[in-house]
C-alpha positions, 0 to 999 in steps of 0.5 A, a space after each residue: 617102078 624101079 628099073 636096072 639095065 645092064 650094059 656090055 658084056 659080063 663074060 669077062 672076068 675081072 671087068 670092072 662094074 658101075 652103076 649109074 643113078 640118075 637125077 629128077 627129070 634127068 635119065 641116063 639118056 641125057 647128055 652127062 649120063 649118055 656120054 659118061 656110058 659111052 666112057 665106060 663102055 670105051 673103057 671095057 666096063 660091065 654098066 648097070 643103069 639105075 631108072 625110075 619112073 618120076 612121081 615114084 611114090 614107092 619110097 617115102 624119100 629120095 633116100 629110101 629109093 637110093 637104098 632100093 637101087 643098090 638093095 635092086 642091084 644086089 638082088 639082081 646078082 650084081 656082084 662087086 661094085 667098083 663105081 658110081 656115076 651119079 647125077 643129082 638126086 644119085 648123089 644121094 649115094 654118096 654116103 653109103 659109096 664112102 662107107 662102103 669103099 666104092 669110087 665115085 663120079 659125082 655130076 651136079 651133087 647136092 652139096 647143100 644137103 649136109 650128108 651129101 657134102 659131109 660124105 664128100 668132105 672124106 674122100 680120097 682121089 677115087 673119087 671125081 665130083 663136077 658142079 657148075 658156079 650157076 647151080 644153087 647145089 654146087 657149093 665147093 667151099 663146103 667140102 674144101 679139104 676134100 682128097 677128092 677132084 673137084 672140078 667147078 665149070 663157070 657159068 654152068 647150071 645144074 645141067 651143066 649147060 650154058 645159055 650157048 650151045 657150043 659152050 654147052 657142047 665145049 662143056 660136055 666134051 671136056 667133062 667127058 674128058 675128064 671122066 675118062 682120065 678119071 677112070 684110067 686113074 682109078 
Protein backbone atom coordinates (compact mmCIF):
# COMPACT_ATOMS: atom_id res chain seq x y z
CA UNK A 1 0.00 0.00 0.00
CA UNK A 2 1.00 3.20 -0.95
CA UNK A 3 1.16 6.13 1.28
CA UNK A 4 1.91 9.90 1.15
CA UNK A 5 2.58 12.06 3.94
CA UNK A 6 2.70 15.81 4.15
CA UNK A 7 4.88 17.75 5.70
CA UNK A 8 5.08 21.92 6.92
CA UNK A 9 2.46 23.83 6.50
CA UNK A 10 0.79 24.62 3.14
CA UNK A 11 -1.08 27.97 4.60
CA UNK A 12 1.47 30.03 2.73
CA UNK A 13 1.15 30.86 -0.57
CA UNK A 14 4.04 30.62 -3.35
CA UNK A 15 5.64 27.83 -0.77
CA UNK A 16 7.48 25.75 -3.06
CA UNK A 17 6.66 21.88 -2.95
CA UNK A 18 8.46 18.40 -2.99
CA UNK A 19 8.16 14.86 -3.24
CA UNK A 20 10.43 12.44 -1.65
CA UNK A 21 10.24 8.84 -3.16
CA UNK A 22 12.10 6.55 -1.37
CA UNK A 23 14.27 3.48 -2.43
CA UNK A 24 13.78 -0.60 -1.59
CA UNK A 25 14.47 -0.96 2.13
CA UNK A 26 15.26 2.44 2.36
CA UNK A 27 12.45 4.91 3.96
CA UNK A 28 12.40 8.53 4.24
CA UNK A 29 13.69 7.92 7.94
CA UNK A 30 16.90 6.85 6.77
CA UNK A 31 20.01 9.09 6.81
CA UNK A 32 19.89 10.65 3.23
CA UNK A 33 16.14 11.13 2.91
CA UNK A 34 15.65 12.13 7.01
CA UNK A 35 18.23 14.90 6.68
CA UNK A 36 17.20 15.90 2.79
CA UNK A 37 13.52 16.99 5.17
CA UNK A 38 15.24 18.49 7.46
CA UNK A 39 16.76 20.93 4.22
CA UNK A 40 13.64 21.21 3.00
CA UNK A 41 11.74 22.05 6.09
CA UNK A 42 14.73 24.71 6.74
CA UNK A 43 14.03 25.86 3.76
CA UNK A 44 10.36 26.99 3.96
CA UNK A 45 9.32 23.85 1.65
CA UNK A 46 5.74 22.44 1.71
CA UNK A 47 7.11 18.19 1.86
CA UNK A 48 5.14 15.42 0.51
CA UNK A 49 6.81 12.00 1.33
CA UNK A 50 6.29 8.86 -0.81
CA UNK A 51 6.08 5.30 1.48
CA UNK A 52 5.32 1.85 0.47
CA UNK A 53 5.18 -1.09 1.93
CA UNK A 54 8.16 -3.84 0.67
CA UNK A 55 6.74 -6.62 -1.17
CA UNK A 56 3.95 -4.29 -2.60
CA UNK A 57 2.42 -6.66 -5.37
CA UNK A 58 0.08 -3.95 -6.27
CA UNK A 59 2.23 -2.96 -9.35
CA UNK A 60 3.42 -5.00 -11.83
CA UNK A 61 6.69 -2.97 -11.86
CA UNK A 62 8.92 -0.77 -10.09
CA UNK A 63 7.90 1.71 -12.82
CA UNK A 64 4.09 1.33 -12.54
CA UNK A 65 3.95 2.19 -8.76
CA UNK A 66 6.42 5.53 -9.63
CA UNK A 67 3.56 6.47 -11.77
CA UNK A 68 0.96 5.23 -8.94
CA UNK A 69 2.95 7.85 -6.71
CA UNK A 70 2.79 11.13 -8.52
CA UNK A 71 -1.20 9.67 -10.01
CA UNK A 72 -1.59 9.36 -5.27
CA UNK A 73 -0.09 12.99 -5.28
CA UNK A 74 -2.41 14.15 -7.96
CA UNK A 75 -5.39 12.89 -6.59
CA UNK A 76 -4.71 13.81 -3.27
CA UNK A 77 -4.61 17.70 -4.68
CA UNK A 78 -1.35 18.30 -4.40
CA UNK A 79 -0.95 21.12 -6.74
CA UNK A 80 2.21 22.08 -8.41
CA UNK A 81 5.52 20.14 -7.96
CA UNK A 82 8.42 21.99 -7.96
CA UNK A 83 10.91 18.87 -6.98
CA UNK A 84 11.97 15.51 -6.57
CA UNK A 85 14.32 14.01 -3.88
CA UNK A 86 14.67 10.46 -4.82
CA UNK A 87 16.76 7.81 -3.57
CA UNK A 88 17.31 4.65 -5.72
CA UNK A 89 14.18 2.71 -6.88
CA UNK A 90 12.40 6.94 -6.89
CA UNK A 91 14.90 7.46 -9.54
CA UNK A 92 12.88 5.82 -11.57
CA UNK A 93 10.91 9.21 -11.85
CA UNK A 94 13.34 10.77 -13.34
CA UNK A 95 12.21 10.61 -16.78
CA UNK A 96 8.90 11.68 -16.27
CA UNK A 97 10.62 14.90 -13.70
CA UNK A 98 12.58 15.88 -17.28
CA UNK A 99 9.25 15.64 -19.45
CA UNK A 100 7.39 17.21 -17.17
CA UNK A 101 9.95 20.04 -16.16
CA UNK A 102 10.24 19.22 -12.38
CA UNK A 103 13.83 19.84 -10.62
CA UNK A 104 15.43 17.01 -9.17
CA UNK A 105 17.89 15.60 -6.60
CA UNK A 106 18.98 12.29 -7.39
CA UNK A 107 20.47 9.85 -4.40
CA UNK A 108 22.06 6.92 -5.68
CA UNK A 109 19.99 6.82 -9.14
CA UNK A 110 20.08 3.74 -11.26
CA UNK A 111 22.16 4.81 -13.76
CA UNK A 112 22.77 1.31 -15.57
CA UNK A 113 18.92 1.51 -16.32
CA UNK A 114 19.09 3.27 -19.92
CA UNK A 115 16.14 5.48 -18.92
CA UNK A 116 17.38 6.42 -16.06
CA UNK A 117 20.76 7.69 -17.29
CA UNK A 118 19.15 8.78 -20.79
CA UNK A 119 16.95 11.07 -18.70
CA UNK A 120 19.72 12.43 -16.72
CA UNK A 121 22.25 12.67 -19.77
CA UNK A 122 19.39 16.01 -20.83
CA UNK A 123 19.18 17.92 -17.80
CA UNK A 124 19.78 21.26 -16.88
CA UNK A 125 21.47 22.74 -13.70
CA UNK A 126 17.94 22.16 -11.67
CA UNK A 127 18.80 19.47 -11.16
CA UNK A 128 21.70 17.53 -8.47
CA UNK A 129 22.37 13.53 -8.95
CA UNK A 130 24.90 12.04 -5.93
CA UNK A 131 26.35 8.55 -6.23
CA UNK A 132 29.27 6.77 -4.55
CA UNK A 133 32.35 5.10 -6.60
CA UNK A 134 31.71 1.67 -4.74
CA UNK A 135 27.80 1.55 -5.97
CA UNK A 136 27.38 -0.94 -9.09
CA UNK A 137 24.32 1.81 -10.11
CA UNK A 138 26.56 4.67 -10.06
CA UNK A 139 27.74 4.93 -13.44
CA UNK A 140 28.86 8.94 -14.24
CA UNK A 141 30.73 8.21 -17.41
CA UNK A 142 27.10 7.27 -18.94
CA UNK A 143 25.44 10.72 -18.40
CA UNK A 144 28.96 12.65 -19.19
CA UNK A 145 27.73 15.94 -21.04
CA UNK A 146 25.10 16.26 -18.61
CA UNK A 147 24.08 20.17 -17.37
CA UNK A 148 23.17 18.49 -14.53
CA UNK A 149 25.56 18.27 -10.94
CA UNK A 150 27.08 15.37 -10.57
CA UNK A 151 28.74 14.65 -7.67
CA UNK A 152 30.85 11.33 -7.06
CA UNK A 153 31.71 10.42 -3.07
CA UNK A 154 34.79 7.74 -3.13
CA UNK A 155 34.53 5.22 -1.51
CA UNK A 156 30.67 5.18 -0.82
CA UNK A 157 28.18 2.33 -1.33
CA UNK A 158 24.78 2.59 -2.50
CA UNK A 159 23.74 3.91 0.88
CA UNK A 160 26.30 6.45 0.68
CA UNK A 161 28.18 4.99 3.61
CA UNK A 162 31.52 3.96 4.18
CA UNK A 163 33.05 1.05 6.19
CA UNK A 164 33.97 4.10 8.81
CA UNK A 165 31.26 5.69 10.92
CA UNK A 166 32.83 9.16 11.13
CA UNK A 167 33.36 9.19 7.31
CA UNK A 168 29.93 8.06 7.10
CA UNK A 169 28.64 11.00 8.99
CA UNK A 170 31.37 13.32 7.00
CA UNK A 171 29.65 12.21 4.36
CA UNK A 172 26.12 12.68 5.36
CA UNK A 173 26.86 16.12 6.27
CA UNK A 174 28.62 17.27 3.11
CA UNK A 175 25.70 15.87 0.98
CA UNK A 176 23.37 17.43 3.18
CA UNK A 177 25.35 20.76 2.36
CA UNK A 178 25.19 20.15 -0.92
CA UNK A 179 21.35 19.73 -1.21
CA UNK A 180 20.92 23.10 0.64
CA UNK A 181 23.12 24.85 -1.82
CA UNK A 182 21.34 23.13 -4.46
CA UNK A 183 17.99 24.56 -3.34
CA UNK A 184 19.04 28.04 -2.52
CA UNK A 185 20.37 27.77 -6.28
CA UNK A 186 17.15 26.73 -7.64
Amino acid sequence: MVRITTLGSDEATGRRSALLLPGVNYTAQAPLLYWSTAVLLSAGWHIRIADWEEGDRAHATPQDLIEHVFELNAAEGAGTLDLVVAKSLGTLALPRCIDENIAGVWLTPLLNRSEVAAALLTADRRHLAVGGTNDRHWIPEAVQGTAAELVSVEGADHALLHDDWRESMRTSNDIAERIAAHLASL
